[in-house]
C-alpha positions in Angstrom: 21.3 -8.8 8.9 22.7 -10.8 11.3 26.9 -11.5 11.7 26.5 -14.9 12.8 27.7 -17.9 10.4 24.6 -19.2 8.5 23.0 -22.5 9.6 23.1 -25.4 7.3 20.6 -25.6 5.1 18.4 -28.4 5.7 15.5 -27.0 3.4 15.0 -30.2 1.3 13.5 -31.8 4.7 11.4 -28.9 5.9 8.0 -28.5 4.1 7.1 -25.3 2.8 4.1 -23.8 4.3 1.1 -23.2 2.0 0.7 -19.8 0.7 -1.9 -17.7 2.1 -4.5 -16.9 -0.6 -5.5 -13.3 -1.1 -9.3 -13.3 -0.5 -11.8 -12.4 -3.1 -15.3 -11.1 -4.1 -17.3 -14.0 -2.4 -14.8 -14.8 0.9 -14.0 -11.0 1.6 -14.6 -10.5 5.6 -15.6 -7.0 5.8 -17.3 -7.4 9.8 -13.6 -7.2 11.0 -12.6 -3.7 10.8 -10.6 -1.6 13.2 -13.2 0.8 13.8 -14.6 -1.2 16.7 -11.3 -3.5 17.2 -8.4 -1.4 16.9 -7.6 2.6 18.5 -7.5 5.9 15.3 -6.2 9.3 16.6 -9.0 12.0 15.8 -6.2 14.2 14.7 -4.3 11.5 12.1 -5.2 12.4 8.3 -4.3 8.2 7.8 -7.0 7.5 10.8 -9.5 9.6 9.0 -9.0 7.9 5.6 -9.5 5.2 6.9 -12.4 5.6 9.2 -14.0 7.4 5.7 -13.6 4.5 3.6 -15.1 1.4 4.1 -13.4 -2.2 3.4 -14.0 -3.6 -0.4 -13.0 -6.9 -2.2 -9.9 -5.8 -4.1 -10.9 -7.6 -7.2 -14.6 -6.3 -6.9 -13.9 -2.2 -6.5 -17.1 -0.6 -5.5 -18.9 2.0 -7.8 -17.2 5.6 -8.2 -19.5 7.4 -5.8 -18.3 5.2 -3.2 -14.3 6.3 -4.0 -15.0 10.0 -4.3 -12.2 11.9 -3.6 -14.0 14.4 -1.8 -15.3 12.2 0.9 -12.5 13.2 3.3 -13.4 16.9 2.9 -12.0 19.4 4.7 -9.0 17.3 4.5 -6.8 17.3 1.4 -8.3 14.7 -1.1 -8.0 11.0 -1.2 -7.4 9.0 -4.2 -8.1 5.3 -2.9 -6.5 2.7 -4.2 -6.8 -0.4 -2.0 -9.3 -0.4 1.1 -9.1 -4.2 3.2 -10.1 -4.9 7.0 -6.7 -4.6 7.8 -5.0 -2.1 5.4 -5.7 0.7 3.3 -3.5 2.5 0.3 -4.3 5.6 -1.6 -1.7 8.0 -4.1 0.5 10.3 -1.7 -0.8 13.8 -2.4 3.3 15.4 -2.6 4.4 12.8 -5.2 7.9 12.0 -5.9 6.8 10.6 -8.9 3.1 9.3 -10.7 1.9 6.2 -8.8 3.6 7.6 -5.5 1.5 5.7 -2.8 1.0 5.0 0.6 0.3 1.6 2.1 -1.0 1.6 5.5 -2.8 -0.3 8.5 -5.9 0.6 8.9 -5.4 1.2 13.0 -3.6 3.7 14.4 0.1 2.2 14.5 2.7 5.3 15.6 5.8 2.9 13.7 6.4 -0.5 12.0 7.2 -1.8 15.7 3.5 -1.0 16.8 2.2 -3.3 13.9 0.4 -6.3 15.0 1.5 -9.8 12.8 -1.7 -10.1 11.1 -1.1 -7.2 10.1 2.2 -7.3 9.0 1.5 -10.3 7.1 -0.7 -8.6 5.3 1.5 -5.7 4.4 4.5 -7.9 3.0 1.4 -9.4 1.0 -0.2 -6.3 -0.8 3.1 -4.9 -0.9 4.1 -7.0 -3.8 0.5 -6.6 -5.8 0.7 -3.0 -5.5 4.7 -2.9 -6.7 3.3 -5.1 -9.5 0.5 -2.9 -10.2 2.1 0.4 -10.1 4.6 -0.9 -12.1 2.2 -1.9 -15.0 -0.1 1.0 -14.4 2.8 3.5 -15.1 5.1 1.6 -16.9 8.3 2.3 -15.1 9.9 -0.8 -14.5 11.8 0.3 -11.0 10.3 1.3 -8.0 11.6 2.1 -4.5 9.5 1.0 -0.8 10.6 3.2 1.7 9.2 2.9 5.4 10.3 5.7 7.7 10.0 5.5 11.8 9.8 8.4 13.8 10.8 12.5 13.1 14.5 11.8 12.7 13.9 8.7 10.2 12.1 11.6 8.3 8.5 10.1 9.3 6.3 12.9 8.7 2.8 11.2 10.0 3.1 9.5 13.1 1.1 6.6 11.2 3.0 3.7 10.3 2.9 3.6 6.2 4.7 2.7 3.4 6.0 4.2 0.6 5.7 2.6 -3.2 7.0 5.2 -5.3 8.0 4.1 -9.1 11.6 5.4 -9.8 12.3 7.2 -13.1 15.0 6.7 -15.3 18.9 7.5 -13.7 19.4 9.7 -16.1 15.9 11.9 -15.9 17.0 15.2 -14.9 15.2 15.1 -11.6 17.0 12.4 -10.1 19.0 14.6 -8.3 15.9 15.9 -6.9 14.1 12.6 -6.6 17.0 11.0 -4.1 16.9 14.0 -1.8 13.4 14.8 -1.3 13.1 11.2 -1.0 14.4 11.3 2.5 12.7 14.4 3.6 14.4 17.1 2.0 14.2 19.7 -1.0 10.6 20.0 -2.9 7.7 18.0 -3.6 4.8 19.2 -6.4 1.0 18.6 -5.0 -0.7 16.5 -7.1 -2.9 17.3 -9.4 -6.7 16.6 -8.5 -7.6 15.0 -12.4 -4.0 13.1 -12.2 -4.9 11.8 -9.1 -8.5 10.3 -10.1 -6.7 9.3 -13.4 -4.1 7.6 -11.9 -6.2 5.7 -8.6 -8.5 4.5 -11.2 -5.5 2.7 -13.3 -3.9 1.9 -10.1 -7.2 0.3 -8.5 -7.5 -1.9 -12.1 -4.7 -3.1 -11.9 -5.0 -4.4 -8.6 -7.9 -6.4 -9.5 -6.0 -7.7 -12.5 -2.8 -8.4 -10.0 -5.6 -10.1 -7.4 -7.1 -11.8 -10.3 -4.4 -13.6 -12.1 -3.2 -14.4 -7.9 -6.4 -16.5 -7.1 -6.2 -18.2 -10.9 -2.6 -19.2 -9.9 -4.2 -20.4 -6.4 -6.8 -22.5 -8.2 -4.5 -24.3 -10.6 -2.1 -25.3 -7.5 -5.0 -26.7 -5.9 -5.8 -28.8 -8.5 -2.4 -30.3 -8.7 
C-alpha cells in the first residue's frame, strides 16, 4: 500500500461504474480463445490444459465425456472446474487441502505482471465465485488465495496462476503442516483420482449455482 496521506474522499460525487455481468449460456463468446490470439509453451502442463479443454458457459457445464480427466494423458490428470476464453481452473493435483485449485489465464503468462487487463479483470472476477463455491462445496468457511511470482516467490510453474485453497480449522493437527508447505516447503499428498472427479464435479455445480444466483441479481438491478 502506498505511504502517502489518503485523498479526500469525494465518493458521494463520483458515479460508480456498472458492474460487469458474468456471461451466461446464450451470450457466452467461445470464437475468442487464445489458441489463435495469445502465445502457450509446448512444454507448460497449464498451456496443455488449456489447449485440451475447450471454453464452456460456466452455468451450462458440458457433458462428462467432454471433462474426462484423462484427456490430458500422458500428463498427470485434470479435474476441470471452470474453462472460459480467457481463464481456466481445475483442482491442484498436490493438495494442501480438498477444493485446493488453481485459477489461471488461459495464455501463456510467465507472472501476474505478464497478465493482460482483460484478463486481469477477469481473474479478480471468478476469483470471488470460485472462493464462494469452494467454500459451499467443502464447507470450510476460510480459505487462503495465494499467487506466487517466480522460483524464489516459490512459483513452481512458470505459468501465472492462482491458488484457492480452503483452510482447515487452526486447531487441525496439520496446520503446522499446512502453513509451511504452503509456501513451498515440507510435503504435499497427490490426490486421489475418485476425490478428484468427486470433488470437480461439486466444485463445477457450484459454480453454476454461484453464476446463477450472479445473473438473477443482475436481472433484478436492471429492473430497478
Amino acid at each position: 500500500m502506498s505511504s502517502n496521506d489518503p485523498k479526500p474522499d469525494d465518493s458521494s460525487s463520483t458515479p460508480t461504474p456498472p458492474s460487469q455481468p458474468l456471461p451466461d449460456a446464450t451470450t457466452f463468446d467461445t470464437t475468442t480463445t487464445t489458441a489463435t490470439t495469445s502465445p502457450s509453451h509446448h512444454d507448460c502442463p497449464f498451456c496443455h490444459i488449456s489447449q485440451t479443454y475447450p471454453p464452456y458457459p460456466p452455468s451450462s457445464p458440458p457433458p462428462l465425456p467432454q471433462l474426462s480427466p484423462t484427456l490430458t494423458h500422458p500428463s498427470p490428470s485434470t479435474f476441470l472446474i471452470l474453462s472460459t476464453p480467457l481463464l481456466i481452473a481445475f483442482l491442484d493435483i498436490m493438495p494442501l487441502s480438498p477444493g485446493h485449485l488453481l485459477l489461471c489465464p488461459r495464455a501463456h503468462r510467465p507472472k501476474l505482471t505478464d497478465v493482460t487487463p482483460d484478463e486481469s479483470a477477469e481473474l479478480g472476477r471468478y476469483l470471488r465465485v470460485l472462493s464462494q463455491a469452494v467454500s459451499r462445496a467443502t464447507g470450510i468457511k476460510d480459505w487462503n488465495v495465494v499467487q506466487n511470482n517466480g522460483a524464489a516467490a516459490a512459483q513452481v510453474v512458470p505459468h501465472c496462476h492462482f491458488h484457492v485453497i480452503p483452510r482447515p480449522e487452526l486447531r487441525d493437527k496439520r496446520n503446522e503442516r499446512f502453513t509451511n508447505t504452503m509456501f513451498g516447503r515440507g510435503q504435499r499428498d497427490e490426490l486421489d483420482d475418485e476425490e478428484g472427479e468427486r470433488l470437480a464435479g461439486e466444485l463445477r455445480e457450484m459454480v453454476r449455482v454461484v453464476v446463477g444466483e450472479d445473473e438473477e441479481r443482475e436481472r433484478g438491478a436492471a429492473k430497478l
